[in-house]
C-alpha positions in Angstrom: -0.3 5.2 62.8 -1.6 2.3 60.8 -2.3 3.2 57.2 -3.9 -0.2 56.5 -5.7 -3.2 58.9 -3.3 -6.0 59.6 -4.5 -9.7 60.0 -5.0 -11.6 63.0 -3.4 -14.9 62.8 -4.2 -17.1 66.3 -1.0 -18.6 68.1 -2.2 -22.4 68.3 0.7 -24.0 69.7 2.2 -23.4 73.3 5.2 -21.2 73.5 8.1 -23.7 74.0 11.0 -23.0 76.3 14.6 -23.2 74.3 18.2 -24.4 75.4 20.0 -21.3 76.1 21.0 -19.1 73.0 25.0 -19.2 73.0 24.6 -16.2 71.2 22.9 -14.2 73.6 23.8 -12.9 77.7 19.8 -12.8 78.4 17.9 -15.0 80.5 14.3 -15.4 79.1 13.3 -18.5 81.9 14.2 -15.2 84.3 12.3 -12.3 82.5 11.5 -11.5 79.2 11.2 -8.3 77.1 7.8 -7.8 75.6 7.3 -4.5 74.5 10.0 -1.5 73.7 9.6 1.8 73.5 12.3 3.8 71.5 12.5 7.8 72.3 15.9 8.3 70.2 17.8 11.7 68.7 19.4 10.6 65.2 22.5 12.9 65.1 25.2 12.4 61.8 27.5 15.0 62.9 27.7 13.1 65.8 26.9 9.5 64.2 24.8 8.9 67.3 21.3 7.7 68.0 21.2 8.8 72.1 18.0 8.7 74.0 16.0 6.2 76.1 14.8 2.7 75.6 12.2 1.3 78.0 11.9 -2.6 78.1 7.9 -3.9 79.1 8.7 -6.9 81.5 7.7 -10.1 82.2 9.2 -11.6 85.5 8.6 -15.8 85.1 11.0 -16.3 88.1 10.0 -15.0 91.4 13.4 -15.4 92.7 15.5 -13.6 89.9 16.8 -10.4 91.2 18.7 -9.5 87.7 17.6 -8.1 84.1 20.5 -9.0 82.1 20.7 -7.1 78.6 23.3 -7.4 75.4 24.6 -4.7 74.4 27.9 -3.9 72.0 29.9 0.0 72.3 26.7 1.3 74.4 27.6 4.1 76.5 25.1 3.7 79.2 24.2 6.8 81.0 21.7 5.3 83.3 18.8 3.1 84.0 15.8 3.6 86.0 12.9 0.9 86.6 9.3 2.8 85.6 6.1 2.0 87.6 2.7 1.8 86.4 2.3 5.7 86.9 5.9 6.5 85.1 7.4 7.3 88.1 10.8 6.7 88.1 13.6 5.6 90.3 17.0 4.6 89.6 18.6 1.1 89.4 22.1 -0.1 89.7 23.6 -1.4 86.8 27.2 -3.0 85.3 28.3 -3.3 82.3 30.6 -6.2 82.0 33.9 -6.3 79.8 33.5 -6.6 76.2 33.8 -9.6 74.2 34.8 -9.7 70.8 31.5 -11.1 69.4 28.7 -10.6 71.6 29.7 -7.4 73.5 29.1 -6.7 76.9 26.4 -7.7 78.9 24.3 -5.5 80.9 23.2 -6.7 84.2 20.6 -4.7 86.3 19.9 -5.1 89.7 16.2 -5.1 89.4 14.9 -7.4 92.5 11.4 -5.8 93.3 10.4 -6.8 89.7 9.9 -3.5 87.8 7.0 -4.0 85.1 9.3 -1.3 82.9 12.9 -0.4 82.7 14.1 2.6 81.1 17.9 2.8 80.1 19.4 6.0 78.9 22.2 5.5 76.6 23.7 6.3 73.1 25.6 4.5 70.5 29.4 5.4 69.3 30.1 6.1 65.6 31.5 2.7 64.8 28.6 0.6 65.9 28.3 -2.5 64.5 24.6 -2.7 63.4 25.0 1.1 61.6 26.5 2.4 59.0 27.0 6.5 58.5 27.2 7.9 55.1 28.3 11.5 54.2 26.6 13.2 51.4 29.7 11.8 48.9 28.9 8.0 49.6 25.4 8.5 48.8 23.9 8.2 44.9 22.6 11.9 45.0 25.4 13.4 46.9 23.5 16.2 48.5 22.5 14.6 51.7 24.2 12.1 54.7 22.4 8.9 55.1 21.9 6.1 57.7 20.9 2.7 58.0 21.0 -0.3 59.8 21.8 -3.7 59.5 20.6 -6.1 63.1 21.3 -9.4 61.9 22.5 -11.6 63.1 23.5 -10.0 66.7 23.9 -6.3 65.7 21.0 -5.1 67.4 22.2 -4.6 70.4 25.2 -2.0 69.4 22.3 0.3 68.9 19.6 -0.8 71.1 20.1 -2.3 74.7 18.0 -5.4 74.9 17.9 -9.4 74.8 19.6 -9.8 71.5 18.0 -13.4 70.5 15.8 -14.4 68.0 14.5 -16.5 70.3 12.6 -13.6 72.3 10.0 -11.6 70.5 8.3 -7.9 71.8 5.9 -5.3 70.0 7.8 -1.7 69.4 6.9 1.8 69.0 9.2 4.6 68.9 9.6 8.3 68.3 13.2 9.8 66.5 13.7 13.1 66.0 16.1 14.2 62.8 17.0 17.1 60.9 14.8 18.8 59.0 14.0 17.3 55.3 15.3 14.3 56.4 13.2 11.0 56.1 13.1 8.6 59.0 11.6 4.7 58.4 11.6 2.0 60.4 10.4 -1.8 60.4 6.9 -0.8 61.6 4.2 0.6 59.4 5.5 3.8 57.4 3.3 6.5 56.0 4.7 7.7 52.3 3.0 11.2 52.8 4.6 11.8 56.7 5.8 15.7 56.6 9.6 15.9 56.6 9.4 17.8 59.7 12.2 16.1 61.5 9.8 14.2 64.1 8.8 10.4 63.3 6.6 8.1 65.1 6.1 4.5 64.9 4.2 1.3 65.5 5.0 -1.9 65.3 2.4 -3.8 66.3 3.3 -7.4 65.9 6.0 -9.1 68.4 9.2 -9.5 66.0 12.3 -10.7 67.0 15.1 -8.3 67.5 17.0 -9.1 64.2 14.3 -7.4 62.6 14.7 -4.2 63.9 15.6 -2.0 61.6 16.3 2.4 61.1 16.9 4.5 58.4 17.1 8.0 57.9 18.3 10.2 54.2 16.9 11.9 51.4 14.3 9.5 50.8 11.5 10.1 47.9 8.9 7.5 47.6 7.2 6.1 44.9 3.4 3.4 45.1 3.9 0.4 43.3 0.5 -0.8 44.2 -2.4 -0.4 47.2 -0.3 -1.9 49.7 3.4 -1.2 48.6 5.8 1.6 48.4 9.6 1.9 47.4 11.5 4.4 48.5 15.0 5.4 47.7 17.1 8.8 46.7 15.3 10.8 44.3 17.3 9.9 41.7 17.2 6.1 42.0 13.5 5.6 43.2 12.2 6.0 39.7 14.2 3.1 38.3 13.2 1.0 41.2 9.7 1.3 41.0 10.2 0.2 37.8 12.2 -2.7 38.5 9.7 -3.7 41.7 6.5 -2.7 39.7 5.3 -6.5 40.5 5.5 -6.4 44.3 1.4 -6.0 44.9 1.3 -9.2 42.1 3.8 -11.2 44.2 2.3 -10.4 47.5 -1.4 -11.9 46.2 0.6 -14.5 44.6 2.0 -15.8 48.1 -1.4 -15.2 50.2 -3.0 -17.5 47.6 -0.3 -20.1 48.1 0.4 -19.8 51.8 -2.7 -17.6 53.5 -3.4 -14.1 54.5 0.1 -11.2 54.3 -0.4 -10.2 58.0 1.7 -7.0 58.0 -0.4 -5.0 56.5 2.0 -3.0 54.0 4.9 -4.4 52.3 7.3 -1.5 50.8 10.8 -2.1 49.8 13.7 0.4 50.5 16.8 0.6 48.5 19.6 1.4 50.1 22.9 3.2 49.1 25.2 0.8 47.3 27.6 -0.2 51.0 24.6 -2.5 51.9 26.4 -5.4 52.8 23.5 -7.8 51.8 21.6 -8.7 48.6 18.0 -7.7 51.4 16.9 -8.1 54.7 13.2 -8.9 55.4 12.7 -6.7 57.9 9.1 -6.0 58.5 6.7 -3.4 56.7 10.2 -2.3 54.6 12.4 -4.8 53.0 16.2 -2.9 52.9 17.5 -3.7 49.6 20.7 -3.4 47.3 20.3 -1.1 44.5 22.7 -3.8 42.6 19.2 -5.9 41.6 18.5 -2.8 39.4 19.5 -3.7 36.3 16.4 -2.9 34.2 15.2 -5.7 33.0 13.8 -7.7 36.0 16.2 -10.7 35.9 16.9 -10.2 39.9 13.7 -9.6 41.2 13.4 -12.9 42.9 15.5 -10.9 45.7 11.9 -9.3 46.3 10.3 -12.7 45.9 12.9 -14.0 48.6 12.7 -11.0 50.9 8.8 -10.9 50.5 9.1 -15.0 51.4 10.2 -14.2 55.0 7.4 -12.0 55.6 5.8 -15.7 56.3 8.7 -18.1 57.0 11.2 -15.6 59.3 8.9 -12.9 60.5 6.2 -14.9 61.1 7.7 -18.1 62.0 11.1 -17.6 63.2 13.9 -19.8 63.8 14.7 -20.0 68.1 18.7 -19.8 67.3 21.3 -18.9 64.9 21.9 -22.4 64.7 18.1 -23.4 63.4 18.6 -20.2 60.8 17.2 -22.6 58.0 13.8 -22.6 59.5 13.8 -19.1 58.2 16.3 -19.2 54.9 15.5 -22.2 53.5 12.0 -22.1 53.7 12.1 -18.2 52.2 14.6 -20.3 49.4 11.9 -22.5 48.4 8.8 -20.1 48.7 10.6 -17.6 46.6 11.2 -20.3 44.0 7.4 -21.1 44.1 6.8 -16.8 43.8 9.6 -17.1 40.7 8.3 -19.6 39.6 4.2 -18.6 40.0 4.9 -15.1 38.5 7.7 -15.5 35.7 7.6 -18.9 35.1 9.2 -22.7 35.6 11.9 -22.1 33.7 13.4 -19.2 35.3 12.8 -20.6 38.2 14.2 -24.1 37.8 17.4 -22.4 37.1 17.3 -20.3 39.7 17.3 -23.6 42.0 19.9 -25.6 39.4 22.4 -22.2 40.0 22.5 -22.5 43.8 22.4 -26.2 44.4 25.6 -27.0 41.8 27.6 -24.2 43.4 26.3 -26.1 46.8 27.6 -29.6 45.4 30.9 -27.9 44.5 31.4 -26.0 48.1 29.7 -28.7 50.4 32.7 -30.8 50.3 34.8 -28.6 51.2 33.4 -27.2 54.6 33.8 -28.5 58.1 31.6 -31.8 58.8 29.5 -29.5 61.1 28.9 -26.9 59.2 27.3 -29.5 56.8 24.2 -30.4 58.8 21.2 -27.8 58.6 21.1 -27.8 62.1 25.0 -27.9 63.4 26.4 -27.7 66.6 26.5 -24.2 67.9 29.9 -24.7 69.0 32.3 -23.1 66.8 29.7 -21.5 64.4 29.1 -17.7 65.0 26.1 -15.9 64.3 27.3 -14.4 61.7 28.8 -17.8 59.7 25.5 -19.5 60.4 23.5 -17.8 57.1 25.9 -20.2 55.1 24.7 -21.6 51.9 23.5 -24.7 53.4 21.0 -23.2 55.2 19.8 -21.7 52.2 20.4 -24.4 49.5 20.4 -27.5 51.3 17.6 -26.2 53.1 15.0 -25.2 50.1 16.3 -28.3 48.4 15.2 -30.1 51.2 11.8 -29.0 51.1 11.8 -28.9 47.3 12.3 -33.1 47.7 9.7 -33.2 50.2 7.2 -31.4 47.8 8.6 -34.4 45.0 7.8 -37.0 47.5 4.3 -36.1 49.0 3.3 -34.0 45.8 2.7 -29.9 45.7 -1.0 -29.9 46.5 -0.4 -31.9 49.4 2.8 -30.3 50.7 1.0 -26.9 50.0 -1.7 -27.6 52.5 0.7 -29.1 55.1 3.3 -25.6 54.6 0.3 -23.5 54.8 -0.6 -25.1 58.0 2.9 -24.9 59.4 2.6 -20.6 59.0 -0.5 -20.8 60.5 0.0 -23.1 63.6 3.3 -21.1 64.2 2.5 -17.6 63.6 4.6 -15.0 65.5 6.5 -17.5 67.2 9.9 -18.7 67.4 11.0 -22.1 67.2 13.8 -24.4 67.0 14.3 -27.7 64.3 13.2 -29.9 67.0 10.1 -28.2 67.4 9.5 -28.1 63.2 10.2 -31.6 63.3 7.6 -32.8 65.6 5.7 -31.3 63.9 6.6 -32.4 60.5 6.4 -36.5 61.2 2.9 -36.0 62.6 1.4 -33.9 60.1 3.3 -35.2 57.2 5.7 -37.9 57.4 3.1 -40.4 59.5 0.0 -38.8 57.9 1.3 -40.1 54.5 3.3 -43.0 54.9 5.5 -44.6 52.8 6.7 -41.0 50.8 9.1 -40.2 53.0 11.1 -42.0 56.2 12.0 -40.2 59.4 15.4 -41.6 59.3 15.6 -39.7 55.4 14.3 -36.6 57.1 16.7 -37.0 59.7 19.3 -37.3 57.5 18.7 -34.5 55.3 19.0 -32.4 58.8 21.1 -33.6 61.2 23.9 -35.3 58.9 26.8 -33.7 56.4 26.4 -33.3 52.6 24.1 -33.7 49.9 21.7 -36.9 49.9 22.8 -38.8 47.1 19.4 -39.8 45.6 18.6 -35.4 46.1 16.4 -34.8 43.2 17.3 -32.2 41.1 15.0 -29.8 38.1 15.5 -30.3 34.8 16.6 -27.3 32.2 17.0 -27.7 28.5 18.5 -24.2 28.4 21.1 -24.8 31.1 22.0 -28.5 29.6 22.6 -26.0 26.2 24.9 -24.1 28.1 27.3 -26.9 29.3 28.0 -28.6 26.2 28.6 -25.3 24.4 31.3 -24.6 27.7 32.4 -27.8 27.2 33.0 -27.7 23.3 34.7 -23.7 23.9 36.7 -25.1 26.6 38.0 -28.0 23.8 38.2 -26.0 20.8 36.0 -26.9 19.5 33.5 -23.8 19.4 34.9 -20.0 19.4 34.0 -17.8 22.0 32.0 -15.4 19.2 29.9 -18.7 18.6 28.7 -18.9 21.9 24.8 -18.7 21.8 24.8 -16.2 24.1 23.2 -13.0 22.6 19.7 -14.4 24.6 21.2 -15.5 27.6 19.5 -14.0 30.6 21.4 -13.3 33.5 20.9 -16.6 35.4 22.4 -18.2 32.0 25.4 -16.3 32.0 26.3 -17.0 35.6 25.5 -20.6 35.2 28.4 -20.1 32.1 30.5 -18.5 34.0 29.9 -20.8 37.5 31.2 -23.7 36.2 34.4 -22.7 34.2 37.3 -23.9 35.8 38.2 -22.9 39.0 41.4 -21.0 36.9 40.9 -21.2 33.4 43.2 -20.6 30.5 44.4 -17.1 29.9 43.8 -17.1 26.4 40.2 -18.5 26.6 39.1 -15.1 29.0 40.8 -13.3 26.7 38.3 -14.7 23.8 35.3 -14.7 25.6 36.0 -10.9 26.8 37.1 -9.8 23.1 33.3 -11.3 22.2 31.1 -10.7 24.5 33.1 -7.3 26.7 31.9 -8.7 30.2 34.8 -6.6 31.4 33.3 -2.9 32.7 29.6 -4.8 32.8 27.2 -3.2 35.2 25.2 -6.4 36.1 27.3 -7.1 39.7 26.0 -10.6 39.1 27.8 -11.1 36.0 30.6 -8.9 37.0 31.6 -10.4 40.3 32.0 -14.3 38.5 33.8 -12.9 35.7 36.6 -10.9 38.0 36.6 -14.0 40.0 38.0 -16.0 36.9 39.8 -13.6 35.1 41.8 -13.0 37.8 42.0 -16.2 38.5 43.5 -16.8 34.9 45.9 -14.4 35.3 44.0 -11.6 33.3 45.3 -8.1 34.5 44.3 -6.3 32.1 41.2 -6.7 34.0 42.2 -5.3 37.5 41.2 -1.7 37.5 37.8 -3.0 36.4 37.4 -5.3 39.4 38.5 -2.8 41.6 36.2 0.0 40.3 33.6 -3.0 41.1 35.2 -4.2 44.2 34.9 0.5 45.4 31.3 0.7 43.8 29.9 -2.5 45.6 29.5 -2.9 49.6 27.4 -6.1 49.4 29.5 -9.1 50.6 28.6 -11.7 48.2 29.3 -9.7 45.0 32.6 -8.1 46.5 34.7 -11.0 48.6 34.5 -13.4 46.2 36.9 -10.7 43.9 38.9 -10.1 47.1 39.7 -13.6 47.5 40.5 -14.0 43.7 43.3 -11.3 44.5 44.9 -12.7 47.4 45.8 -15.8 46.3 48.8 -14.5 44.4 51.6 -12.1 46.1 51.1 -9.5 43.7 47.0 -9.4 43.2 46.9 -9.1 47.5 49.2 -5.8 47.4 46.6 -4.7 44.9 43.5 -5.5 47.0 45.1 -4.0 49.8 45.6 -0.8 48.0 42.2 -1.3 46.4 40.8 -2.0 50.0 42.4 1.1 51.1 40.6 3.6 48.9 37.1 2.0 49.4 37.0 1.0 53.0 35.6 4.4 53.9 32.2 3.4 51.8 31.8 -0.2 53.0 29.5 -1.2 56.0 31.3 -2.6 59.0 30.4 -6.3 58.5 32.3 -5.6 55.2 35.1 -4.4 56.7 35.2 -7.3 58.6 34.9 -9.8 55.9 37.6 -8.1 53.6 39.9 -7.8 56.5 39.5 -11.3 57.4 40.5 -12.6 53.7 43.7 -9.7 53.1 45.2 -11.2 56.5 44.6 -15.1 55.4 42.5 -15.6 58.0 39.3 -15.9 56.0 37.4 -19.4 56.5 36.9 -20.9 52.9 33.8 -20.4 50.8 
C-alpha cells in the first residue's frame, strides 16, 4: 500500500555493464534478478525467518543454463522455477561449501530459462545480517525484538539472491508475526497498520540489495511531519520525536538543493542500543542508534547523513564495495550542506574540521591501497571498504571541487548528476566520465583531470586540500595547548558552552597517551567520567585508559555493555588491549556483554582481543 505518490525520476543514461563484483558468486551478463517476492514466517523462539523467495528473471544469455545465487547459513529446502500461470516444477540445485566471507553459492540448474524462481528456505539463528533480542536486551523489556543489518554482504544470510550492489530489483513481501508485534521494512510503511500479526509490503523502486532491510518489536510510532514518522519502543519514541522533530525541514531543505525526494515517505527507526552502526539509509525507514539521543540536537546530522543517501546511495548507487564513496562521500558532503543549511556554518564547518584532522592523523598510517578512494579490490573486504577515506577524503573531495568551480555552479552540476543517474548503479569510472565532461572541460582552468585523478586514484591527502575555517575550534587548541603546558588549569577550560563537536575536537587531539595527572584534572573539573553522550564518552575512555586512569575502567566497561555500535565501542576495546592487564579486563568485560552485541560486533571485538585487528 502506498500512503503517499512517489516521484518519477527518468533513467537518462544506458545501464553500463561492470567488471565482475569480487564480492559476489552471481553472474548478471548471464541473468539478472529484477523483482522479489518475499512470503516469510518471523519466528524468535526459533530466531528464524523461513518461507519462500521468488526471484523475477531476466535471461541476457541464451546459452546460460545456471542461476547462481549467494547465500550465507541458508538451509535450502527446495527450489522450483514458476511459469507465467504459477505453476510450478522443481529445479535441481547445489549449494557449494562455505567460504568464510561470502558464503556459499547457490547454483540452479535452470536451462529452459524460467521467467520466476521460487526457493524455499530459512535462516539459522546466528545469521549474519540479523540480530535476535530477548525481551532483557531491549529498552522496555517486555517484548523480543529483531532487526537487520544487509550491508555490506549480509543480505544474503537471510535472503537467497545476487548479493551485489551492482544488481538492482523492485520488492514486495508479506511476513507473518505474533500478534502485537510490529513488522517494517525498507518499503513504504503505514503508522496506523493493525498489529494483527500479518504485514504487507511494497517497494516499488529497484534498490540494491544492501538496502533491504526487516524489523519486527514493540514498535510505537510517533509523525514528525506530513511525510515522516519515527518509530521506536514506547518508552524511547517520545524522546526521539523530539530529537528528529526537523526531519520534514531537512527533507525540503535537500529537494531545494538537489531536486524532487522520490521515496515518497522518509521515517526513521530507532533501534535497540546493539545496532552496530551510527544509521543505515535504508529506504522509506532509516534504522538508527538510539545513542544520537542526547536531547539537545547536537547529533542530528546522523539524520542529515542518512536522509543524504536517499539521493547519493539509494538513488545513485555505487557498482562495488570498492566504488563505496560514490555513495559515502557524497552523503558526507550533502549532509554537511543539510547541517550546514538548517543549523548553520559553524556547526557545520566543524563537523567537516572533526573528520578530516582525525583523517590527516590516520591516513598515514594505512596500507598505500587502502588510501585511494577507489583501491584495488584485492585485499579489501566488503566490510573494510566503508573506511574513513571513503567518507572523509571523499566529501572533502567534493567539498574542494565546490571551492574551485563555486557552490552555485557545483550545485547545478550535483543536481544533474542525481538526476542523470537515478536508480542506477555505477562504478568511479562511470562518475568520472561523467564529471570531466560536465564539469572539469565545461569550466576549464578550475580544476585539472590529472588533480581529479589524483584525489581518486592516488594515496593520501592532496597537499594544497583546502580546509574550513573555525574561530571556535582555533579557541580550543590553544587553550589544550596552554592546559597541556601548564599554563591554564583544567577548571579554566572555556568549556561550560562547548557543544558536543567542541568537546570531541578537545578530546581528539590530546595526545595519543596523555599524562595521568592531566585526566585526572580535567575529570575532577568537568566529570566526563559516567557521561551519557557516547560521543564524548567513547574519546574520553579511549585516553584515560590510555593514561593509565583505572579508576575509570568500570565506567568504560558499563559503556563498552550498554553500546553495540562499532565506532563508539572498539575504539575503548582497543584502548584496553594494549596493556596485559586492560585486555584480561576487556575479555572479561567482552564476556558479560557479548550476548547484547550484533554479530558484526562480535566480530570486530573478537578481532582486536586476539591482536588480529587491522589498525584504525
Amino acid at each position: 500500500m502506498r500512503l503517499l505518490p512517489v516521484v518519477a525520476l527518468t533513467m537518462t543514461f544506458p545501464v553500463v555493464a561492470f567488471a565482475a563484483d569480487p564480492h559476489s558468486y552471481a553472474q548478471p551478463d548471464a541473468v539478472r534478478v529484477t523483482h522479489l517476492d518475499l512470503d516469510l514466517k518471523l519466528d524468535f523462539g526459533k530466531r528464524e525467518l523461513a518461507g519462500n523467495a521468488t526471484l523475477k528473471l531476466d535471461w541476457r544469455d541464451a546459452k546460460a543454463k545456471d542461476l547462481v545465487l549467494d547465500t550465507r547459513d541458508l538451509k535450502i529446502a527446495g527450489v522450483e522455477a514458476v511459469d507465467a500461470t504459477g505453476k510450478a516444477s522443481p529445479l535441481k540445485f547445489a549449494l557449494a561449501p562455505r567460504d568464510k566471507e561470502l558464503g556459499s553459492k547457490l547454483t540452479i540448474q535452470a536451462p529452459a530459462h524460467p521467467a520466476s524462481v521460487r526457493i524455499t528456505y530459512a535462516t539459522v539463528p546466528e545469521a549474519s545480517g540479523l540480530q535476535w533480542l530477548t525481551p532483557d536486551q531491549t529498552a522496555d523489556k517486555k517484548q523480543p525484538f529483531m532487526f537487520s543489518q544487509s550491508e555490506s554482504i549480509h543480505a544474503r544470510s537471510w535472503v537467497p539472491l545476487q548479493d551485489s550492489p551492482a544488481i538492482r530489483f523492485t520488492y514486495d513481501a508479506h511476513v507473518t508475526a505474533p500478534k502485537d508485534v510490529r513488522v517494517v521494512m525498507s518499503a513504504i510503511n503505514d503508522a496506523k497498520h493493525p498489529l494483527d500479526g500479518d504485514f504487507r509490503f511494497d517497494q516499488p523502486h529497484p534498490i540494491p540489495s544492501y538496502l533491504l532491510a526487516i524489523a519486527a518489536g514493540d514498535l510505537a510510532v510517533k509523525e514528525t511531519g506530513p511525510r515522516s514518522a519515527v518509530y521506536a519502543e514506547p518508552s524511547v519514541v517520545g524522546k526521539a520525536a523530539h530529537e528528529f522533530e526537523d526531519t520534514e525541514k531537512l527533507i525540503e531543505t535537500t529537494e531545494k538543493l538537489y531536486g524532487p525526494y522520490a521515496w515518497g515517505r522518509y521515517d526513521i527507526l530507532v533501534l535497540p542500543p546493539s545496532f552496530p552502526f551510527g544509521g543505515m539509509e535504508n529506504p522509506n525507514m532509516t534504522f538508527a542508534t538510539p545513542t544520537v539521543l542526547v536531547g539537545d540536537k547536537s547529533l542530528v546530522s546522523l539524520v542529515s547523513h542518512e536522509l543524504a543517501h536517499s539521493w547519493s546511495g539509494n538513488l545513485v548507487t555505487s557498482a562495488a564495495w570498492r566504488d563505496i564513496w560514490l555513495n559515502e562521500g557524497f552523503t558526507t558532503y550533502v549532509q554537511g550542506r543539510i547541517t550546514e543549511a538548517v543549523y548553520g556554518k559553524a556547526l557545520a564547518d566543524e563537523e567537516s574540521l572533526l573528520s578530516a584532522r582525525e583523517l590527516q592523523k590516520t591516513i598515514g598510517k594505512m596500507p598505500e591501497n587502502v588510501q585511494r578512494l577507489t583501491p584495488e579490490p584485492r585485499g579489501v573486504g566488503a566490510d573494510d571498504s566503508l573506511s574513513s577515506v571513503a567518507y572523509d577524503k571523499g566529501s572533502w573531495f567534493l567539498r574542494t571541487l565546490e571551492a574551485r568551480f563555486g557552490r552555485e555552479t557545483f550545485d547545478t552540476y550535483l543536481k544533474g548528476y542525481f538526476a542523470h543517474f537515478a536508480f542506477q548503479s555505477i562504478d568511479t569510472d562511470t562518475m568520472f566520465a561523467y564529471l570531466k565532461a560536465n564539469l572539469l572541460d565545461k569550466y576549464p582552468g578550475k580544476m585539472s583531470e590529472a588533480e581529479a585523478r589524483a584525489w581518486i586514484w592516488q594515496p593520501d591527502i592532496p597537499k594544497d586540500a583546502p580546509l574550513p575555517e573555525s574561530p571556535r575550534f582555533d579557541a580550543i587548541d590553544k587553550e589544550r595547548e596552554a592546559f597541556l603546558a601548564g599554563k591554564l588549569a583544567a577548571d579554566k577550560l572555556d568549556a561550560k558552552s562547548w557543544n558536543t563537536q567542541e568537546w570531541m575536537y578537545f578530546l581528539d587531539r590530546l595526545p595519543d597517551a596523555p599524562p595521568l595527572a592531566k585526566m585526572k584534572e580535567i575529570d575532577a573539573a568537568w566529570h566526563l567520567t559516567g557521561t551519557p553522550n557516547a560521543e564524548i564518552g567513547m574519546r574520553w575512555y579511549a585516553h584515560a585508559i590510555a593514561a593509565g586512569d583505572k579508576d575509570v575502567w568500570t565506567a568504560a566497561a558499563e559503556h563498552m555493555t550498554r553500546i553495540g555500535r562499532l565506532y563508539l565501542t572498539t575504539p575503548v576495546y582497543r584502548a584496553f588491549a594494549r596493556t596485559p592487564e586492560g585486555l584480561a579486563f576487556a575479555k572479561a568485560t567482552y564476556a558479560k556483554a557479548k550476548s547484547g552485541y550484533h554479530p558484526m560486533t562480535q566480530q570486530a571485538v573478537e578481532r582486536i582481543l586476539a591482536g588480529t585487528a587491522k589498525k584504525p
